[in-house]
C-alpha positions in Angstrom: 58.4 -32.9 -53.2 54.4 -33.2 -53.2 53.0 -31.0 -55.9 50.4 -28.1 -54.9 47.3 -29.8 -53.3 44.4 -27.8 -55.4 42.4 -27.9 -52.1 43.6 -27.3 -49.0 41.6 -27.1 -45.5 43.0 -26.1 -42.7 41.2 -25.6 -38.8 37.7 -25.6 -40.6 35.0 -25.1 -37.7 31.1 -24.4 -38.2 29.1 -24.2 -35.1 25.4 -23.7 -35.2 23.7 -22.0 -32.2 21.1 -23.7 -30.1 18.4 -21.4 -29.6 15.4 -21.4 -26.9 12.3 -19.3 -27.9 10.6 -17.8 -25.4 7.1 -15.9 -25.0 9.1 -12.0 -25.9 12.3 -12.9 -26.6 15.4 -15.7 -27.8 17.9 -17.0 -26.1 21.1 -19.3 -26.7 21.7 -22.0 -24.6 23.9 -24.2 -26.5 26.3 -24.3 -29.4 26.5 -27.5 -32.4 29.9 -28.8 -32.5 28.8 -29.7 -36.2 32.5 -29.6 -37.6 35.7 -29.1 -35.8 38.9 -28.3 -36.8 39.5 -30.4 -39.2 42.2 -30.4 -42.0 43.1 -31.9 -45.5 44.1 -31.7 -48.8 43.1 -32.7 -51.7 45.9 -33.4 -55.1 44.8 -33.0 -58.7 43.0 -35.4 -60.1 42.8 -37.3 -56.9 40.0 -38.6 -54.4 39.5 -38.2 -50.9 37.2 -40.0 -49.2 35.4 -38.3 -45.9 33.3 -41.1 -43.9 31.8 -41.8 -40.4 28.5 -42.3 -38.9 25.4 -40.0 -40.2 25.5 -37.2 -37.9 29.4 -36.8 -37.8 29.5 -33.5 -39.7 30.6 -35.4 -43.3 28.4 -33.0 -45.4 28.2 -30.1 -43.5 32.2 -29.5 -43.8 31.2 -30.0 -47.8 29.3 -27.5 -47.3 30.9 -25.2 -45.5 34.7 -25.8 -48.2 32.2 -24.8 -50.9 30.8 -21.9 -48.4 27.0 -23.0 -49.3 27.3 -22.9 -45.0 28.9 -19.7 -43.5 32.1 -21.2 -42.1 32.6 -20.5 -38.3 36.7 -20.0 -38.8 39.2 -21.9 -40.8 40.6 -22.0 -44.3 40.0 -23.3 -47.5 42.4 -22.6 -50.5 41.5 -24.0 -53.6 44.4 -23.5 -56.6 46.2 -20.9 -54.7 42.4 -19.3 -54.1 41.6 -18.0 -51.0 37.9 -19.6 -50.7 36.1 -17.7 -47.8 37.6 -14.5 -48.9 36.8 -14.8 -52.4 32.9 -15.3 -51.7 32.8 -13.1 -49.0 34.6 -9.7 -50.8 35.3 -10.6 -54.3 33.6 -8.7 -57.7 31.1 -11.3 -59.3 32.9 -12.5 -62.0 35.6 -13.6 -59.2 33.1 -15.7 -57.4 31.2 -16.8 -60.7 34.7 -18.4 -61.6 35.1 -19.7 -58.3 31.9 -21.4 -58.3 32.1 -22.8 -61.6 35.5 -24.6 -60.7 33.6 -26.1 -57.4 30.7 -28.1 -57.6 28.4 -31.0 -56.0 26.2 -33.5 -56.9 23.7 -34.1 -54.1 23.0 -37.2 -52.1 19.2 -37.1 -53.5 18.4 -37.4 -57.2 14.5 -36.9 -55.8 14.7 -33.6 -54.2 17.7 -31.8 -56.0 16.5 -31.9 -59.9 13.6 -29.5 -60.0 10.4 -31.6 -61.2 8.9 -28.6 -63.2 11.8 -28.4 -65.4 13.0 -30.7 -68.3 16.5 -32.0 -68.6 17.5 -29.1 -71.1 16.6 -26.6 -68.9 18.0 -28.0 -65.6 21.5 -28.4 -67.4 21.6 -25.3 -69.4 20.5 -23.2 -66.4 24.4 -23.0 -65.6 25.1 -21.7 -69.0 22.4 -18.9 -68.2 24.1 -18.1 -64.3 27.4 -18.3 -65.5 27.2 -17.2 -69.4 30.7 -18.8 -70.4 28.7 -20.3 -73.0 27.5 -18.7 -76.3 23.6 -19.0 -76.5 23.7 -20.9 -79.8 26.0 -23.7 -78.3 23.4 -24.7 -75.5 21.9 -27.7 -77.2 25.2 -29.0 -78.3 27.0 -28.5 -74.6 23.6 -30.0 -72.7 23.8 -33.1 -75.8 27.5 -33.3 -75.3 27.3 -33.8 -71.3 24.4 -36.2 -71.2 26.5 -38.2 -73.5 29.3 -38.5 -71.2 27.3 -39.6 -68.4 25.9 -41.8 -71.1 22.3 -40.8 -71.7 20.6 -39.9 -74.9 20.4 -36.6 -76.6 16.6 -37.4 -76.5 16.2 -37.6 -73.1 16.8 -33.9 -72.8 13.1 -33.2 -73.7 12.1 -35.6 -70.6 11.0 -34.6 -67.0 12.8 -35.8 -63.8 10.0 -38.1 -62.4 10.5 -40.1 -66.3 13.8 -41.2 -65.1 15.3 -44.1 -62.5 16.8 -43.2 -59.6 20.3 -44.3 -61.0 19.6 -42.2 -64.0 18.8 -38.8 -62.4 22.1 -39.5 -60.4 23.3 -39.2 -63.9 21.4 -35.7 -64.6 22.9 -34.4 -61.5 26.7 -35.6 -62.2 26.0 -34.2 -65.5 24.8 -30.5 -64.0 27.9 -30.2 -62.3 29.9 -31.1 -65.6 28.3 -28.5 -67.6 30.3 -26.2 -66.1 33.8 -27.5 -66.7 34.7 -28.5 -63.1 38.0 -29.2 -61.7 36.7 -30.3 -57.9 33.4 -31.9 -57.8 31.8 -32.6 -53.5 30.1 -35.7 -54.1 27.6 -36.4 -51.2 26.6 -39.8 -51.0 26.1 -39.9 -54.4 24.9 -44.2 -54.2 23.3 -44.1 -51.1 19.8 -44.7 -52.4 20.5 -46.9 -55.4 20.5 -50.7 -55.5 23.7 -52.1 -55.6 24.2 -52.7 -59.8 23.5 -49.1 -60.0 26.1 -48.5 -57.6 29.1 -49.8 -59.3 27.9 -48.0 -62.6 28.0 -44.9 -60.6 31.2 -45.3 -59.5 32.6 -46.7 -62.6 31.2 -43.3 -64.3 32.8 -40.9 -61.4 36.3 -42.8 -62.3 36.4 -42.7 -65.9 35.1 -38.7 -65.7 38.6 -38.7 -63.1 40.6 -40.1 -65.5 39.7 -38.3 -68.7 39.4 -34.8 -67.4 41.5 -35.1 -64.4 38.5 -33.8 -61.9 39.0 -34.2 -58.0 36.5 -36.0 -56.0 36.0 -35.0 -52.2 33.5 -38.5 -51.6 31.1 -38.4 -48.9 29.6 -41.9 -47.7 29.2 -44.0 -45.4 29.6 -47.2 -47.0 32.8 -48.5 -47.0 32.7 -50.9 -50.0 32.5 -47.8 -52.4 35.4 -45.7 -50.5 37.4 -48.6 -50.8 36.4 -48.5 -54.5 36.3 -45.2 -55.8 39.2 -43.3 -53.8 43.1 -42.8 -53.1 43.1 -41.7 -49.4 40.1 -41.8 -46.6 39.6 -39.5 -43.7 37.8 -40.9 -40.7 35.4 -38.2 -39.0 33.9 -39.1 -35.5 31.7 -35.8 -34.1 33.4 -33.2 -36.0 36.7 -34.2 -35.8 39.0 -36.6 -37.9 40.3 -39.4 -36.0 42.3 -41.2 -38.7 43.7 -40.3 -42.1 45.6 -42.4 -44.9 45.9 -43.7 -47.8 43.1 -46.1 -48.9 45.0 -49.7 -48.7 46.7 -48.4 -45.8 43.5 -47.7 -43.8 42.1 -51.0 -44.8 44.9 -53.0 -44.2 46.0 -51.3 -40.9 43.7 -49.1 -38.8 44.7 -47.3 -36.2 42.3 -45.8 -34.5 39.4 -48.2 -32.8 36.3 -46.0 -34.1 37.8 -47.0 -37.7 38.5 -50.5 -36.8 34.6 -51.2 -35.5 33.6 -49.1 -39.3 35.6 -51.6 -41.1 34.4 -54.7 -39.4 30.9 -53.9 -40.4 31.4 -54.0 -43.9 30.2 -57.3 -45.3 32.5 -59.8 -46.9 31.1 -62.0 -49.8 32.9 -65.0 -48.8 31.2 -67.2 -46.9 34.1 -69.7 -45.2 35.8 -66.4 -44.6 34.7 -65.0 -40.6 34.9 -62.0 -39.7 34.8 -60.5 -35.8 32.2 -57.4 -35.8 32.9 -54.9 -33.4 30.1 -53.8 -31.8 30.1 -50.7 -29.9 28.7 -49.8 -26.4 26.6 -47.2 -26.3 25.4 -44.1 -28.1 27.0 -41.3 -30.0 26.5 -38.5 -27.6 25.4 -35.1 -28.5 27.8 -33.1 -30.5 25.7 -30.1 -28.7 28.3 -31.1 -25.4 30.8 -33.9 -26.8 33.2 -35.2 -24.4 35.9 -33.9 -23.1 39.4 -35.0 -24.2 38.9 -37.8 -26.7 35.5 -37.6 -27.7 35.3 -41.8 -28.8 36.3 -42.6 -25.0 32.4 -43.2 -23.6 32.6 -45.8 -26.5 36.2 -47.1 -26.8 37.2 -50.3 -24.9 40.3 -49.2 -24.6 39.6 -46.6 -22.6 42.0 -45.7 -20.1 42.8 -41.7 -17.8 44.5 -40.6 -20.6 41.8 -40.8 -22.9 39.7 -38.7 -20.3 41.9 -36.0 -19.6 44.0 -35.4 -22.7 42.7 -34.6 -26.5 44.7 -36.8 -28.8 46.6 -34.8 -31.5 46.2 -35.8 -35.4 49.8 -37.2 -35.9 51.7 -39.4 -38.3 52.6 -42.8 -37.2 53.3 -44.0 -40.7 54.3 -42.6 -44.1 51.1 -40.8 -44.6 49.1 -42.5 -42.1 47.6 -40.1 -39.3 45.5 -41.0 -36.5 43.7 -38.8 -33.0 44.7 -42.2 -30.5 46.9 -42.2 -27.3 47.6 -46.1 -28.2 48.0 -45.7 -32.0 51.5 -47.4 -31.8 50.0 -50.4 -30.4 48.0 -51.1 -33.6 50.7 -51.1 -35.5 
């Protein structure tokens, strides 16, 4: 039997309304099918990777699990935890705990570390929200969290705009640690570092994995890190998840064609070795009236009635391999 995921999501929607703003009043006219109704889980110690195309709702369902975005329906239940609930009607110490075991490091080291602030005080700002540690230990706790995202006890005393962009990716990894979390959202977390930096990143996030056993929802868009960094991979396409599996499996065998045109594009560093890029028609269409049925069809060559008429159901063609296609079988 599969032990207790510690996070579990289940039909998680947020919609955002369009509004029009007229001369004396507002009116809605449309609704943003930003997430919708998707559902995973996530094991201890384990990482899931959520990826698509920018626009496909990737970080707002982070948002939304860690209910920084009012979620529009669904579940999330993290250790038996009721999520949603918990922020919305629980005392402050419940939510204070809560929060401390869920956190995220932001997808830009310029904009998320306050530039006023030193190092100190951006890490030991958690110690003063959440108070679970005694004033006297500060220094030690913000020395002993730099070092494991291996930076200097003196560069606690520094400013942001003194550090590279690799290093305050650091900072903000080690923000979330000074807590003591056991789920960590990381959103795009290499997306604006050069490709060394990268792989140091990543190499951090794993050893942190592996000595304290934290869980990693990873958010990207670059599937040369995914295939790095995590144990299974859910494929979002405008809202929805259209294929999910474990990470060799995906790679090896995709089943749905939206994944199978991602994993073409990623760049092989062999040059006698070609590869056949799939190159889709069209554009993504507007998630504020996504098609009907299945919502890749407009861009799917293999399009047929079906596909136009009937929404494809997430469901299990392999041992843990799920996939949102009428013709899944035939990839097999």
């Amino acid at each position: 039997m599969m032990p207790q995921p510690l996070l579990e999501v289940r039909s998680l929607y947020k919609h955002f309304d369009v509004i029009e703003r007229g001369i004396v009043r507002r009116k809605k006219v449309g609704i943003v099918h930003a997430v919708d109704g998707i559902s995973f889980d996530i094991q201890h110690g384990e990482t899931v990777a959520l990826v698509g195309e920018s626009g496909c709702g990737k970080t707002t369902a982070a948002k939304a699990i860690l209910y920084l975005e009012d979620p529009t329906s669904g579940e999330v239940s993290f250790d038996g935890v009721n999520v949603f609930e918990t922020f919305k009607s629980g005392d402050k110490a419940t939510r204070l705990k809560l929060r401390r075991s869920m956190q995220m490091v932001f997808q830009n080291p310029y904009a998320s570390l306050d530039p006023r602030m030193t190092i100190y005080d951006i890490v030991s700002e958690a110690f003063l929200v959440h108070k679970h540690v005694p004033k006297e230990k500060w220094k030690d706790r913000v020395y002993e969290v730099l070092k494991m995202v291996n930076l200097e006890e003196y560069h606690a005393e520094r400013y942001p705009h003194e550090f590279s962009g690799g290093q305050r990716q650091r900072i903000s990894i080690a923000r979330a640690l000074a807590v003591e979390p056991a789920f960590i959202v990381c959103d795009e977390p290499v997306s604006s570092l050069d490709v060394s930096i990268r792989a140091q990143i990543l190499n951090l996030l794993s050893e942190l994995q592996k000595k304290h056993g934290i869980s990693y929802l990873y958010i990207s868009h670059d599937l040369s890190s995914v295939r790095q960094i995590s144990h299974r991979v859910a494929v979002m396409y405008l809202g929805q998840i259209v294929e999910h599996a474990n990470t060799d499996d995906l790679f090896g065998k995709r089943l749905h064609p939206y994944t199978q045109a991602l994993v073409s594009a990623v760049p092989i560093p062999d040059v006698e070795k070609k590869t056949m890029r799939i190159l889709l028609s069209g554009e993504v269409p507007s998630p504020i009236n996504p098609p009907q049925a299945c919502r890749f069809h407009p861009r799917c060559k293999y399009t047929k009635d079906i596909c136009k008429t009937v929404e494809p159901k997430l469901e299990e063609y392999e041992s843990g391999h799920f996939a949102a296609c009428h013709f899944a079988k035939d990839f097999l």
